[in-house]
N, C-alpha and C positions, 0 to 999 in steps of 0.2 A: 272704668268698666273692665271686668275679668277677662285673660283672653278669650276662653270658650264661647263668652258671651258675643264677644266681636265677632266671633268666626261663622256662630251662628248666624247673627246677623247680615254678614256679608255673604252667607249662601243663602238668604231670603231674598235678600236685595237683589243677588244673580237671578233670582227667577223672575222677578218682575223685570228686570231689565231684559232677561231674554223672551219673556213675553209667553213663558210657560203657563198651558192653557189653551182652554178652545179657542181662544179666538184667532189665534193663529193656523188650525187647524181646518182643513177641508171638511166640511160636515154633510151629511145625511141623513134624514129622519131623528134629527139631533144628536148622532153619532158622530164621530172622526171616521175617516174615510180611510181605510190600509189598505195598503199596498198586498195581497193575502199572499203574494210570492216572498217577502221577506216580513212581514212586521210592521213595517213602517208606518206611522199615521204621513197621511199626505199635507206638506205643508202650504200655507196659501200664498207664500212669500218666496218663493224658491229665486234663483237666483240668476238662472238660467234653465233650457228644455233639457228634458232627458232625451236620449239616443234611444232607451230601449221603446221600442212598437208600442210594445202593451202598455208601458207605464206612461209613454204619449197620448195614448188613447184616452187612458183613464184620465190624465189633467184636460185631455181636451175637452173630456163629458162634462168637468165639475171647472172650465175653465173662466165663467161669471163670478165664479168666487176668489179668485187671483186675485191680489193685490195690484199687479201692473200686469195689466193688458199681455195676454200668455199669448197669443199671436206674434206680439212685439219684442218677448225674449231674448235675448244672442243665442246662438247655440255656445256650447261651454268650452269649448274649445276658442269660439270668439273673446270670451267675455274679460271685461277691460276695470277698473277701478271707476271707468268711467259709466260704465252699462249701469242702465239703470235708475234713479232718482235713490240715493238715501233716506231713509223713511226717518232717521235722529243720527246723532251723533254717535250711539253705542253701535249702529251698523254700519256708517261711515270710518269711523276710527278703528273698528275691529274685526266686524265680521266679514267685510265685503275683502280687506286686504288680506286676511288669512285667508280667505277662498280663494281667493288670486295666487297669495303664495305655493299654496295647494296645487291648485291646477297645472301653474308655471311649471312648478318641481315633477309632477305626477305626468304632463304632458314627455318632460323633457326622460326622465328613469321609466317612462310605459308602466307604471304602477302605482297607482294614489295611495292603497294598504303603504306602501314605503316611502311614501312622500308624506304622509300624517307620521310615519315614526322619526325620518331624519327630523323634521320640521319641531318637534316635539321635544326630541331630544336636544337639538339646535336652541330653543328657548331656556330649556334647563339649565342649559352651558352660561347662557346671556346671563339667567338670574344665580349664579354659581358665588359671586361675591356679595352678595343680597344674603343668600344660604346663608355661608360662609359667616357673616358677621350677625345673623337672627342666633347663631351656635354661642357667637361668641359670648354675644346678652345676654342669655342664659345662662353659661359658665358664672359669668361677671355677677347675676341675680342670684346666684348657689353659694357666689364667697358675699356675698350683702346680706343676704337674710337674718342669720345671727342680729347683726345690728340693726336691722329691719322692726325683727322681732321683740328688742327690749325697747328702742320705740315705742313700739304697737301696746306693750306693758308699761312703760311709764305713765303714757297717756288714757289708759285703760280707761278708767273712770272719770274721765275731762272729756264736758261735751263743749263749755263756753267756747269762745269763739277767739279767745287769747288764745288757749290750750290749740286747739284747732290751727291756729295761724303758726304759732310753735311748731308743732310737728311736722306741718308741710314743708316748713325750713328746712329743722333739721334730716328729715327725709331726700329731701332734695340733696342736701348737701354728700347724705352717704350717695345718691347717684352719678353725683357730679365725682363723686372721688372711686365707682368702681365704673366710671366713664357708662352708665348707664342711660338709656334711652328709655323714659315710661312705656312709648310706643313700637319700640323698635323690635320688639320680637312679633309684632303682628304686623307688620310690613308686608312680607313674604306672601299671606293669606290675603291682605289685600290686593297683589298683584297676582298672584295665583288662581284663587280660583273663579275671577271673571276671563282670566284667559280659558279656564275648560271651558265655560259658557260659550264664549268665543268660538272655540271650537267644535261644543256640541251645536252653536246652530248652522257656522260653517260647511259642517259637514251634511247636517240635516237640509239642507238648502241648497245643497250642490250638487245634482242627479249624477254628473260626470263621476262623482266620488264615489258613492251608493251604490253606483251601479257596478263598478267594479268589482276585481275579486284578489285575493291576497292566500298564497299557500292553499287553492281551492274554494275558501269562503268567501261569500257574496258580502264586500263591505255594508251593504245598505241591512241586514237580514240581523233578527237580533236572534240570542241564544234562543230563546224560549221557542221559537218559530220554528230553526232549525235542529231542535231536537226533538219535538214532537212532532214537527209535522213532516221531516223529512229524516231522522234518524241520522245525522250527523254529527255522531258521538266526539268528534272533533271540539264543539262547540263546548262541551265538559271543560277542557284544557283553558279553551277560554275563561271559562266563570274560574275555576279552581286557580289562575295565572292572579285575576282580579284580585279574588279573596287575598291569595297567598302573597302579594307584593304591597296592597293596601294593610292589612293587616303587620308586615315586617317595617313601610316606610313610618307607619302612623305610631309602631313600637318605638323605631328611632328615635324619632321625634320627640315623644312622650318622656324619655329619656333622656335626650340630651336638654330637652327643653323644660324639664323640672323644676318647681320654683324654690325649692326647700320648704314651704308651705304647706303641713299634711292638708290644711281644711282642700287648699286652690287645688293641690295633687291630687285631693281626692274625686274632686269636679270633673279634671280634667280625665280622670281613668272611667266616668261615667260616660263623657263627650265620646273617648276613645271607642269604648264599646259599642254606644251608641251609632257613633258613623260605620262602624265594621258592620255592623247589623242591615243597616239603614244601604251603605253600596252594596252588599250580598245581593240582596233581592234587587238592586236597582241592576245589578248584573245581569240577570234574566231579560233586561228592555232595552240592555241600550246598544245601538250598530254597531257592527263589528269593527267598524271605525272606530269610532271613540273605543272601543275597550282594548286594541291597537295604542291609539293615544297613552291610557289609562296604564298600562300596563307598563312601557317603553319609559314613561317616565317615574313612574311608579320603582321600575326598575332603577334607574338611575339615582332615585333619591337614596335609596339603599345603598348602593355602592359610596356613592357621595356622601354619605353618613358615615359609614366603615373608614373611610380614608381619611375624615374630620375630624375620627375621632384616635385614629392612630397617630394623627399629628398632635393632636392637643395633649397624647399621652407622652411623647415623644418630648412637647416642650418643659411637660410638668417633669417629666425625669433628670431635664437636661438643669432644670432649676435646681432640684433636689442636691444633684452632682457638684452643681458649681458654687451653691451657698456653703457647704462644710469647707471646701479651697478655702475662702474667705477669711473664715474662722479662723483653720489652720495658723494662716500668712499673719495671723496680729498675734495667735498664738507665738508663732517664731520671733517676732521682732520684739 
């Protein structure tokens, strides 16, 4: 399976795992229920009560529709790993303990906007030798291709199942010799983007978060809200941050992660476009939370690209340098 295809894959998969959709949704007259002071649709599932009056209010009117008894809540400042029942595994293993982390961190610095950015950043770091070596597969896939390629040309016209058994060998074998992983550049993707999931419902489920504010803006309150309805030309910065760091990391990438394969390259610059398109607009909905997240790490993948890649130029030079010595030293003897 092509990477693009995985990737796609695995952000469909994140929606049904995070249960994207009304049914998780507070309803009304078969609508979702906002919050009209920031955006928000009201979730049925939260994780704890919110502090603010109004937005207590409002769960208290539509609190039959909760998932667990909103009388029975922690307040969010209580709330423990243990509050609660798990509803599966994907909220047991992920979302309940990055809320927690959240909160811990966010109770402890007075600021949850900078308890989603350390926390955010802090995973980047964790998955930094994962990165690290998805660059490398790539690299290693860019000197394979050639031999890839005449492969892919010997066998052209061989469907039988000899021919077929052949190349998977010798295939193999050029993996095994540029130390290649069939799956190993989609690793990353897999671990990556159910952590945003993680995070967007984290944050969507934790009123303590939401409610917050970070450099003036209401974490809970998405762009779209905030500049029509309240003229918080601030909110610009946000979307323009989104565009401008998703668009440089997903460049990166695209680039160091090239297959030497015009047709797969070509996919892949379709993919590219596509998702830049596709978060653009998704900018305009999503809390200023996540686009905190979004951004911070967004950020760091770029940095962490630029430094990747001035090493790896750094080691191709130092090869260059020390192959001609070699030469020399039998030339002399």
């Amino acid at each position: 399976m092509k990477k693009w295809k995985v990737i796609v894959l695995i952000i469909i998969s994140g929606l049904f795992l995070t249960g994207c959709g009304n049914s998780n949704y507070i309803m009304d007259n078969k609508k979702p229920v906002e919050n009209k002071e920031t955006g928000q649709v009201l979730q049925k599932d939260i994780l704890c009560k919110p502090e603010d009056k109004a937005l207590d209010d409002l769960y208290t009117k539509y609190k039959d529709q909760t998932k667990i008894k909103y009388d029975k809540l922690p307040k969010c400042a209580d709330f423990k790993l243990t509050s609660n029942k798990a509803s599966g595994i994907w909220e047991g293993i992920f979302v309940k303990p990055l809320a927690f982390i959240i909160l811990k961190l966010g109770y402890l610095i007075n600021n949850f906007g900078l308890a989603v950015i350390i926390i955010g950043l802090a995973i980047r770091l964790i998955l930094l030798p994962i990165s690290r070596k998805t660059m490398k597969q790539s690299d290693n896939m860019k000197k394979a291709q050639p031999e890839l390629a005449r492969i892919e040309k010997k066998y052209a016209n061989r469907n039988d199942n000899e021919a077929m058994l052949a190349k998977s060998q010798e295939m193999m074998m050029i993996y095994k010799k540029y130390n290649i992983s069939p799956f190993g550049s989609c690793l990353l993707a897999f671990i990556q983007l159910p952590l945003f999931f993680a995070f967007l419902q984290a944050i969507n489920r934790t009123p303590a978060i939401f409610e917050d504010k970070f450099l003036g803006l209401t974490l809970g309150k998405t762009p779209i809200v905030g500049l029509l309805e309240y003229h918080e030309w601030l909110y610009l910065l946000i979307i323009a941050l989104i565009i401008l760091t998703t668009y440089l990391s997903f460049r990166n990438s695209m680039s160091s992660n090239s297959s030497g394969n015009p047709e797969m390259d070509k996919q892949m610059q379709f993919m590219f476009k596509f998702m830049i398109i596709m978060i653009s607009v998704a900018s305009l909905y999503l809390s200023t939370a996540i686009a905190l997240y979004w951004i911070a790490t967004n950020g760091f993948v770029v940095i962490q690209n630029f430094i990747f890649k001035k090493l790896d130029e750094k080691e191709n030079n130092k090869d260059i340098v020390i192959k001609p010595t070699k030469q020399s030293k039998k030339k002399g003897k």
